[in-house]
DSSP file (Angstrom, degrees, kcal/mol; ACC not computed):
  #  RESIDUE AA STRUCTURE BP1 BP2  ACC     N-H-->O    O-->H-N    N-H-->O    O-->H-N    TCO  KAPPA ALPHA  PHI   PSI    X-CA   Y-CA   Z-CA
    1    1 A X              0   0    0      0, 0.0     2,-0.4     0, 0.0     0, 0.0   0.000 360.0 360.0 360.0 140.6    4.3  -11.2    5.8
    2    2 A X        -     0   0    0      2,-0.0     2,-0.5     0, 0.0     0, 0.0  -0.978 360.0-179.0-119.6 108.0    7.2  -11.5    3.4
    3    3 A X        -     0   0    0     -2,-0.4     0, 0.0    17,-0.0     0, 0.0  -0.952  25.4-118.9-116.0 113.4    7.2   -9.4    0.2
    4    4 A X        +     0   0    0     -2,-0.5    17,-0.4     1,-0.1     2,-0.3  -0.200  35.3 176.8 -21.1 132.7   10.1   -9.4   -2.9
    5    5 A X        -     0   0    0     14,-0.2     2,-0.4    15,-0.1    14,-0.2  -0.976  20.4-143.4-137.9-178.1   11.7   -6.5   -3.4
    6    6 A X  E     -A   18   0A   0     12,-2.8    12,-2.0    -2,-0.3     2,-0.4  -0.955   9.9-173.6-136.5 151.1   14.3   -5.5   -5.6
    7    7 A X  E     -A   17   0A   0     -2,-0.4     2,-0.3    10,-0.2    10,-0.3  -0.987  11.5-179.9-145.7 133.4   17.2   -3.0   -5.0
    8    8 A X  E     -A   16   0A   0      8,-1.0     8,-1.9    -2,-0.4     2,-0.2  -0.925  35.0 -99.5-128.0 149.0   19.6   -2.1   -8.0
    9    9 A X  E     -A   15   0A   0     -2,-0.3     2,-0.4     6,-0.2     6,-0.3  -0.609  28.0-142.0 -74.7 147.4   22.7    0.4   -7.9
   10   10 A X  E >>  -A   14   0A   0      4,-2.8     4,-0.9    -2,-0.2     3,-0.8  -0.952  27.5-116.0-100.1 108.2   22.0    3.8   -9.3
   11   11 A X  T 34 S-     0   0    0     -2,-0.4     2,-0.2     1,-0.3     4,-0.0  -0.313  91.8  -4.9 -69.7 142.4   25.1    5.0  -11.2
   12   12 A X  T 34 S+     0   0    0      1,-0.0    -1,-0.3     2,-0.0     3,-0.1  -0.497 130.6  54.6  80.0 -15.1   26.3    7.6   -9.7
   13   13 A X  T <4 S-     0   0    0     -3,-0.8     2,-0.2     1,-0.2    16,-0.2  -0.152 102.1-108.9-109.8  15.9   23.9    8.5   -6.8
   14   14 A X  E  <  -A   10   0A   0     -4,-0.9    -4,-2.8    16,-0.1    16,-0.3  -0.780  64.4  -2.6  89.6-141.4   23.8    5.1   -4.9
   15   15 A X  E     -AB   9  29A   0     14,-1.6    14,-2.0    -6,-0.3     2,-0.4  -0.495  39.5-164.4 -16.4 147.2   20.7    2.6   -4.8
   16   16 A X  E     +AB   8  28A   0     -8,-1.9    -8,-1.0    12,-0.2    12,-0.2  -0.867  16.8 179.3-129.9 151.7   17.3    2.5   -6.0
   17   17 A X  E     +AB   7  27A   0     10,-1.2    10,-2.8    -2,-0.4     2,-0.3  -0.954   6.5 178.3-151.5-174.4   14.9   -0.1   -4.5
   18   18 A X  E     -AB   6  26A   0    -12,-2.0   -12,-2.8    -2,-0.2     2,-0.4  -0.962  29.0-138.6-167.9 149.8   11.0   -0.9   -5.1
   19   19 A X    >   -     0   0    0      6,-1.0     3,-1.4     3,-0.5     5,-0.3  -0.930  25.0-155.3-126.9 116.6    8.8   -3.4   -3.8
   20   20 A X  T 3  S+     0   0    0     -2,-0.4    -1,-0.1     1,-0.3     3,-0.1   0.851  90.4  60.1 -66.4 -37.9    6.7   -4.6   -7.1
   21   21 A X  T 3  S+     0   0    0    -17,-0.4     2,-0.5     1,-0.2    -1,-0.3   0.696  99.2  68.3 -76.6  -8.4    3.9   -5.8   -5.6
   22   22 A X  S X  S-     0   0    0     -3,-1.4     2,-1.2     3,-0.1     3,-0.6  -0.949  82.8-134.7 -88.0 108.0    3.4   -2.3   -4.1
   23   23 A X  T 3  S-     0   0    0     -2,-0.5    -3,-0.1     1,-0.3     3,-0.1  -0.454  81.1  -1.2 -15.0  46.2    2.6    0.2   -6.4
   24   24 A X  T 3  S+     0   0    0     -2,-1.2     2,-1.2    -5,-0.3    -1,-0.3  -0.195  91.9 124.8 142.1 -39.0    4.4    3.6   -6.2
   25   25 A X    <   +     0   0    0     -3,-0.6    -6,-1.0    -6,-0.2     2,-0.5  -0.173  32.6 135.8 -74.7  91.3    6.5    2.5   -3.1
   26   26 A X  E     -B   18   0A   0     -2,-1.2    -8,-0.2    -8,-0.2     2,-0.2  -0.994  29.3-169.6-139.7 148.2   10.1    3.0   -4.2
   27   27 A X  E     -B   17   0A   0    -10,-2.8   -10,-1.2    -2,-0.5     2,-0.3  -0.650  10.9-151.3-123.4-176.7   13.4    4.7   -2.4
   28   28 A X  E     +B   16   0A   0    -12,-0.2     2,-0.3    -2,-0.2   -12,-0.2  -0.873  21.5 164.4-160.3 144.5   17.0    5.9   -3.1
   29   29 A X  E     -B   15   0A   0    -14,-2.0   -14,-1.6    -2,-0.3     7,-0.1  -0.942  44.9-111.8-174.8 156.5   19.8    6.0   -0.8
   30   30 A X  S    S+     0   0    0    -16,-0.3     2,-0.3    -2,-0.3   -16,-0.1   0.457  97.3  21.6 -80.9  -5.5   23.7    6.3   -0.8
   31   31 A X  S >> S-     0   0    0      1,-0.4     4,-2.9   -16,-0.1     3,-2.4  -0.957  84.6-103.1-162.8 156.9   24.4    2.8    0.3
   32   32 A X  H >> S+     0   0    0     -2,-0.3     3,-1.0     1,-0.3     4,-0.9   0.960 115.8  48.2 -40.6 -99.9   22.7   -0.6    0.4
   33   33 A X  H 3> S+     0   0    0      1,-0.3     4,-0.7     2,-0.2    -1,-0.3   0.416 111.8  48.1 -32.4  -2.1   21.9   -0.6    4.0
   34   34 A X  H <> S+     0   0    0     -3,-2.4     4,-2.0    -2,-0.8     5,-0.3   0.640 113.8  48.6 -96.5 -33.9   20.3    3.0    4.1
   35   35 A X  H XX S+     0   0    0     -4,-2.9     3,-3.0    -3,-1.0     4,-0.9   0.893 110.9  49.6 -61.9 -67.4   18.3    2.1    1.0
   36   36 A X  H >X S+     0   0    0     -4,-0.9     4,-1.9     1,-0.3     3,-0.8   0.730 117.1  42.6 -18.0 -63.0   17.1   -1.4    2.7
   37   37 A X  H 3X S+     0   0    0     -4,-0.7     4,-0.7     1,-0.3    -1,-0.3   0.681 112.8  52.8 -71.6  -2.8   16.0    0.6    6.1
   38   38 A X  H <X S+     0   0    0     -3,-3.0     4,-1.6    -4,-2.0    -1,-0.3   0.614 112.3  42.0-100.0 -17.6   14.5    3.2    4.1
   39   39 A X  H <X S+     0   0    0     -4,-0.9     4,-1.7    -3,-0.8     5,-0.3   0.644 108.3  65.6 -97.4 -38.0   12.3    0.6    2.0
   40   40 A X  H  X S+     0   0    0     -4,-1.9     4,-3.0    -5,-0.4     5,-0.2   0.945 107.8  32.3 -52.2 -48.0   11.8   -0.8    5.1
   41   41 A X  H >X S+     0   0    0     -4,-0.7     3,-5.4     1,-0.2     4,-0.5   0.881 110.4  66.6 -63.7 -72.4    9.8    2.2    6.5
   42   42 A X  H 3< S+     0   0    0     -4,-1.6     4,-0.5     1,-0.3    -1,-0.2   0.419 105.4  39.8 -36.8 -34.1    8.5    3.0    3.2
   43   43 A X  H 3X S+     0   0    0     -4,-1.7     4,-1.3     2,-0.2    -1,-0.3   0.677 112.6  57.8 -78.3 -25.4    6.2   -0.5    3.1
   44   44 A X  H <X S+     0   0    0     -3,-5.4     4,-4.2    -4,-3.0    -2,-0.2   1.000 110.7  39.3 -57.0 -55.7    5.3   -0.2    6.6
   45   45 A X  H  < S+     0   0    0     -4,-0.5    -1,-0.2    -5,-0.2    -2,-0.2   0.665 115.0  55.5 -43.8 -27.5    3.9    3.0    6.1
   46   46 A X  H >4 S+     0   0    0     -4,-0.5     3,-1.3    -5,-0.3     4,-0.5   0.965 111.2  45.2 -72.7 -71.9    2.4    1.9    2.7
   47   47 A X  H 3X S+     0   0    0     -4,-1.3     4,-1.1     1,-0.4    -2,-0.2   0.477 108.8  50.9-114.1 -44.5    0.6   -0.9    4.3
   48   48 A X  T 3< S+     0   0    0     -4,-4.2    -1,-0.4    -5,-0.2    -2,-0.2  -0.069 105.4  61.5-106.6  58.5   -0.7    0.9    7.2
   49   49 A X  T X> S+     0   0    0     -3,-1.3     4,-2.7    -5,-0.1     3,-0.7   0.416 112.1  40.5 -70.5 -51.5   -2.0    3.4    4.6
   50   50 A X  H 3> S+     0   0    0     -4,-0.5     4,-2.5     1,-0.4     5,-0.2   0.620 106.0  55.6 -96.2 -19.8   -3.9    0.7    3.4
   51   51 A X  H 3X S+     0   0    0     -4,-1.1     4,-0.6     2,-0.2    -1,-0.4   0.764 123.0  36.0 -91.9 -27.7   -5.0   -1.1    6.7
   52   52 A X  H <4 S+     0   0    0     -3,-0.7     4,-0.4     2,-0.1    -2,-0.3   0.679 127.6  36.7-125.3 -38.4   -6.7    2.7    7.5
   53   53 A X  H  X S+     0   0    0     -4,-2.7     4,-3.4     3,-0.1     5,-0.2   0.963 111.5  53.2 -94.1 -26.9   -7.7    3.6    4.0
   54   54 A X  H  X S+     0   0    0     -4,-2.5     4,-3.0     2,-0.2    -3,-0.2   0.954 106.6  53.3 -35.5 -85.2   -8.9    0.3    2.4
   55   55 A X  H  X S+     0   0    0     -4,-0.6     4,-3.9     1,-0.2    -1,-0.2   0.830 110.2  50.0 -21.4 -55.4  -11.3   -0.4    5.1
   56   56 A X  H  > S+     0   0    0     -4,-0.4     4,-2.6     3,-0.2    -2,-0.2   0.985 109.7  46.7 -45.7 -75.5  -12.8    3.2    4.5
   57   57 A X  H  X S+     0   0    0     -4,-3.4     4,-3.5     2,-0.2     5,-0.2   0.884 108.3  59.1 -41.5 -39.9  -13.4    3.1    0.5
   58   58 A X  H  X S+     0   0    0     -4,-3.0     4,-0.9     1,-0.3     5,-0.3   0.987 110.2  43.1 -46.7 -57.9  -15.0   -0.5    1.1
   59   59 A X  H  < S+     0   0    0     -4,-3.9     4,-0.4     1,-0.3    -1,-0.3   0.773 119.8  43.9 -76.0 -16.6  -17.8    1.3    3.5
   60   60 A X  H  X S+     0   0    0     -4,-2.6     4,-1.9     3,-0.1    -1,-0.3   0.948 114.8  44.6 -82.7 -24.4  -18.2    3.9    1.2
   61   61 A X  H  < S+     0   0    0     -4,-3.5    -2,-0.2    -5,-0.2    -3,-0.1   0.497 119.6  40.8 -73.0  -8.2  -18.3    2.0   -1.6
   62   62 A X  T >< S+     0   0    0     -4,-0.9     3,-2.0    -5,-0.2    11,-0.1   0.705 106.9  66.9 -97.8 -49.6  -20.7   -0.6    0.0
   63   63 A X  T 34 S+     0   0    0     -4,-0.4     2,-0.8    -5,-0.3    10,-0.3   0.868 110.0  42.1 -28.9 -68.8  -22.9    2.6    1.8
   64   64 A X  T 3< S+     0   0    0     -4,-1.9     2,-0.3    -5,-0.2    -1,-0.3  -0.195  84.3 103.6 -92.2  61.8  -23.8    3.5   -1.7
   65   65 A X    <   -     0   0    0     -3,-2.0     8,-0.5    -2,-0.8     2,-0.4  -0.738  56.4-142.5-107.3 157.2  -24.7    0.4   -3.9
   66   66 A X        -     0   0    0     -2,-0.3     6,-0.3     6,-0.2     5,-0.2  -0.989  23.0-102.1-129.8 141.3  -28.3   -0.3   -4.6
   67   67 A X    >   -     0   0    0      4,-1.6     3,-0.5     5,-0.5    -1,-0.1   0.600  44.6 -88.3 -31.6-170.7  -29.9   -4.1   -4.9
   68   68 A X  T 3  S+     0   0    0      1,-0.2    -1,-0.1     4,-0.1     4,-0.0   0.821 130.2  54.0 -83.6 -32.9  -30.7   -5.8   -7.9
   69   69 A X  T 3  S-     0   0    0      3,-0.1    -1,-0.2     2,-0.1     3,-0.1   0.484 124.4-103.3 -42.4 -21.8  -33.9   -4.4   -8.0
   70   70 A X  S <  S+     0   0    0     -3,-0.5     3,-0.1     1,-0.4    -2,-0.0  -0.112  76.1 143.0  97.9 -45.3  -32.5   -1.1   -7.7
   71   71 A X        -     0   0    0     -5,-0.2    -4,-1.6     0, 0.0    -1,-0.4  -0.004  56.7-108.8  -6.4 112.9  -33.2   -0.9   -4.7
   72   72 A X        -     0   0    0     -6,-0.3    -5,-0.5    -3,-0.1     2,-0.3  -0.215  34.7-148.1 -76.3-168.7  -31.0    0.8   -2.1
   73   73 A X        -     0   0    0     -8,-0.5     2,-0.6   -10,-0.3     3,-0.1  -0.810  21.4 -94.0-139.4 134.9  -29.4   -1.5    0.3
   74   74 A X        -     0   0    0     -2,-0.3   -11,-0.1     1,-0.1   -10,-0.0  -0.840  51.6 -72.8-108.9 161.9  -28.6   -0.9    3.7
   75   75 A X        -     0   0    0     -2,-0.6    -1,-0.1     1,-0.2   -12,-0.1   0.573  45.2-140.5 -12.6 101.6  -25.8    0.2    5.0
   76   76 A X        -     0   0    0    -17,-0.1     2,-0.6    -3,-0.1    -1,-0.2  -0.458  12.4-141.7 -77.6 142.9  -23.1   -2.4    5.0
   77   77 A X        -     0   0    0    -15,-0.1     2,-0.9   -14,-0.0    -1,-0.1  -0.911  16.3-142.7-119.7 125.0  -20.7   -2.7    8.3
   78   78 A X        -     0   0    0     -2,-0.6   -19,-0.1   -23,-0.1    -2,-0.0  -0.762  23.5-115.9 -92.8 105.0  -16.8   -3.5    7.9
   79   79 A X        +     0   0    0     -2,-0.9    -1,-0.1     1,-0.1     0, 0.0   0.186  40.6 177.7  15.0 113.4  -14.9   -5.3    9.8
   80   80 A X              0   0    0     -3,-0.1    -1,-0.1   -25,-0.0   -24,-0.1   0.366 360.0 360.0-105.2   0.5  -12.3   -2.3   11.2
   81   81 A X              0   0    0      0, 0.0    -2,-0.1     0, 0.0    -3,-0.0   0.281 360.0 360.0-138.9 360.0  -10.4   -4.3   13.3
């Protein structure tokens, strides 16, 4: 998977970078190459946040939904894997 990001100098304190299409996921570092590995971690980690929480919200969010009728539904099962 390949994602943009963007890394601009921070006057006086080094680099900032940000990956847009993730939300929140931004670093600072004293030199280009820390900031880079340090953005590096930072999207792995976002991403498996996402592979471990996504999955979760879906099945709770499907567990309680009710038919068109009103109805409850049962239980929906997600893909975890």
């Amino acid at each position: 998977m390949k994602l943009a990001v963007r890394i601009a100098p921070q006057p006086g304190t080094g680099y900032k970078a940000w990956c847009p299409a993730l939300p929140g996921c931004r670093v600072l570092a004293d030199s280009r190459r820390q900031v880079r590995a340090r953005l590096r971690r930072a999207v792995r980690g976002y991403l498996a946040h996402l592979d471990v929480a996504l999955p979760r919200e879906l099945a709770r969010q499907m567990n309680g939904t009710t038919g068109a009728a009103g109805d409850a539904t049962a239980p929906a099962r997600v893909p975890t894997g």
